[in-house]
C-alpha positions in Angstrom: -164.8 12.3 60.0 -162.2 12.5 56.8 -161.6 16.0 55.8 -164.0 15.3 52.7 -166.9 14.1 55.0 -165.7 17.4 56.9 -166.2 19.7 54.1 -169.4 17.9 53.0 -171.2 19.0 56.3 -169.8 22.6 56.6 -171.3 22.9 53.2 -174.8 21.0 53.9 -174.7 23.3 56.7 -174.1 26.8 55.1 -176.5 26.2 52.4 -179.1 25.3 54.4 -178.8 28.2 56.8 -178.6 26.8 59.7 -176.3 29.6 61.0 -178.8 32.0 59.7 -181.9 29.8 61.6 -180.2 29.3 64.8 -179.3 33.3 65.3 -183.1 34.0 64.8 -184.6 30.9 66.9 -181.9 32.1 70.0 -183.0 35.2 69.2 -186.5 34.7 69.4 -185.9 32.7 72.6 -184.4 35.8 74.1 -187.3 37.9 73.5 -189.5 35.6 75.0 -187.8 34.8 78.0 -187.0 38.7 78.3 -190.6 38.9 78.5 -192.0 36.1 80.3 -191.0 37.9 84.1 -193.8 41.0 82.9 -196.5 38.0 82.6 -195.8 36.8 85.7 -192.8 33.9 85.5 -190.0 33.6 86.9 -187.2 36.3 87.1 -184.5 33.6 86.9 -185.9 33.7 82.8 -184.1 37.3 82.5 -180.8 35.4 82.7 -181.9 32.5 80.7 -182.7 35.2 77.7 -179.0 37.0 78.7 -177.4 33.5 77.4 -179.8 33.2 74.3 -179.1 36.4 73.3 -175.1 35.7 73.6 -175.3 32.8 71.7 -177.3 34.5 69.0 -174.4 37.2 69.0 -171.7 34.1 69.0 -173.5 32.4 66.7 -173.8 35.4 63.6 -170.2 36.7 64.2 -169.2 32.9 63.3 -171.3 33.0 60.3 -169.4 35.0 57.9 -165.9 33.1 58.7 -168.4 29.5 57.8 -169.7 31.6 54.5 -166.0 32.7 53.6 -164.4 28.8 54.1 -166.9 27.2 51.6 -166.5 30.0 48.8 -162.9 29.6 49.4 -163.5 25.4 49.1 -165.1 26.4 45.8 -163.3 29.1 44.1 -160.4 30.4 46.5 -156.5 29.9 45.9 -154.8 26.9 47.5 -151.5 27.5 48.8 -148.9 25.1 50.6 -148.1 26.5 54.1 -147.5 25.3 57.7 -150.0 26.0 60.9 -149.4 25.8 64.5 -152.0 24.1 66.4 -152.0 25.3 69.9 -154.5 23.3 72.5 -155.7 24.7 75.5 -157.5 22.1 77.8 -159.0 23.6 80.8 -161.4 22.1 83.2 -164.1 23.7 81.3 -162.9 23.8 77.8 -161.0 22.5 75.1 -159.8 25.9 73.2 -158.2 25.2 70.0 -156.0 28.1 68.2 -154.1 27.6 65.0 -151.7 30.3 63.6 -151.4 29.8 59.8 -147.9 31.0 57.5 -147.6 30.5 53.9 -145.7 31.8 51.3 -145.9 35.6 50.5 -148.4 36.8 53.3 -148.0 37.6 57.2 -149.0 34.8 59.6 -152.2 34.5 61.2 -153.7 33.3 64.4 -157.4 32.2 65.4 -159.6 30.2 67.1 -161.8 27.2 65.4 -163.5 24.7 66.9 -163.1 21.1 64.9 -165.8 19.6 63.2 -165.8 15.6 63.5 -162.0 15.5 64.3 -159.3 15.7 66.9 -156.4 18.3 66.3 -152.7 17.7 67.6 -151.1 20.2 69.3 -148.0 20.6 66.9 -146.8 22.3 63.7 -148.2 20.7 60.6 -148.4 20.8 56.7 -151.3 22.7 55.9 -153.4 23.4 52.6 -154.9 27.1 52.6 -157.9 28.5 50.6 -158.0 32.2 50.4 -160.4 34.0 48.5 -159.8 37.5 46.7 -160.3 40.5 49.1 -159.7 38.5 52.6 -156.9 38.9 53.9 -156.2 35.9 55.9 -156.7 31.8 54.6 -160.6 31.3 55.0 -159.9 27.3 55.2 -156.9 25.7 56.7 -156.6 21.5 55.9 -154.3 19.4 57.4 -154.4 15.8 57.4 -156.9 15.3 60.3 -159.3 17.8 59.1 -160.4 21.1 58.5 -159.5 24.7 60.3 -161.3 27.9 59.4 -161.9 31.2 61.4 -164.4 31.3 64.6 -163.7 35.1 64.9 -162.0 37.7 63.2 -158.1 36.5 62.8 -155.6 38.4 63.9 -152.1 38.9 62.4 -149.0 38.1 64.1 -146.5 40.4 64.7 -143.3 39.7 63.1 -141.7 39.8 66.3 -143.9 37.1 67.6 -143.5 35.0 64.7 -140.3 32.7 65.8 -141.8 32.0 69.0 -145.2 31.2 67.6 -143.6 28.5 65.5 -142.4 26.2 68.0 -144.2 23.6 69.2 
C-alpha cells in the first residue's frame, strides 16, 4: 500500500469505529465465555474469555493513538525530522519501534505496527504531524508508509539520544 492508500484506510477505519466495535464485541466475548463454565461448558472457556478480555484492553489503549494520527493528518503541524526504525524479529513476532527527532522538541520512542507496508530497519527522513496539546508526533511518514503510536510514547533521555541514532 502507498502511504496515501495507507492513510485512506486508517481513516475509513477510525470513522467507522471499528476500534470502538471491536473493544465491545471482545468484550462481549469475554463475558460470555466467563460465563459459559457456570451453565455447564467447558472450563478451558475461562481462559478463552482471559485473552478476549486482553485484546479488548489492547485494542482501546490503541484507540486514542489511531484517533490522535488522523486529526493530526487533518489539522496537525507537519514538521521535517528523522526517525529510527528499530526491528525486532523473533520467532514469534515481528516488533517494530521507531524513535522520532525533529526540530525544537525531545525525541520519542514507540511501538506501531505497519499497515500495508514493510519498514527498514534504518534511520530515515520522516514527515511528523503533531497536533496542539500532545506532546509527541501523532503520525510519522516516511517513504514506505505511515508510523503512529501503539502505546503511550515515551521520551528519550538525552543521554540515550546518540546511541538511539545509529543504525
Amino acid at each position: 500500500m502507498t502511504p496515501t492508500e495507507q492513510a485512506d484506510a486508517l481513516r475509513k477505519s477510525v470513522n467507522r469505529r471499528v476500534h470502538a466495535w471491536l473493544a465491545w464485541c471482545f468484550t462481549l466475548l469475554a463475558a460470555c465465555l466467563a460465563a459459559a463454565p457456570l451453565l455447564g461448558a467447558h472450563p478451558l472457556c475461562w481462559a478463552l474469555a482471559a485473552i478476549a478480555a486482553l485484546a479488548a484492553w489492547a485494542t482501546r489503549g490503541a484507540a486514542p493513538y489511531m484517533i490522535q494520527a488522523v486529526q493530526a493528518m487533518d489539522t496537525g503541524e507537519k514538521l521535517l525530522g528523522t526517525v529510527l526504525v528499530t526491528v525486532s524479529d523473533t520467532a514469534d513476532s515481528v516488533q517494530y519501534e521507531a524513535t522520532v527527532q525533529g526540530p525544537g522538541m525531545p525525541a520519542w520512542r514507540f511501538e506501531f505496527i505497519p499497515l500495508g507496508w514493510q519498514p527498514r530497519a534504518g534511520s530515515h527522513e520522516a514527515r511528523m504531524f503533531r497536533l496542539a496539546g500532545v506532546e509527541w508526533p501523532a503520525l510519522v511518514q516516511v517513504q514506505g508508509g505511515l508510523m503512529h503510536p501503539r502505546y503511550r510514547p515515551r521520551r528519550v533521555d538525552p543521554a540515550d539520544q546518540p546511541r538511539a541514532r545509529r543504525p
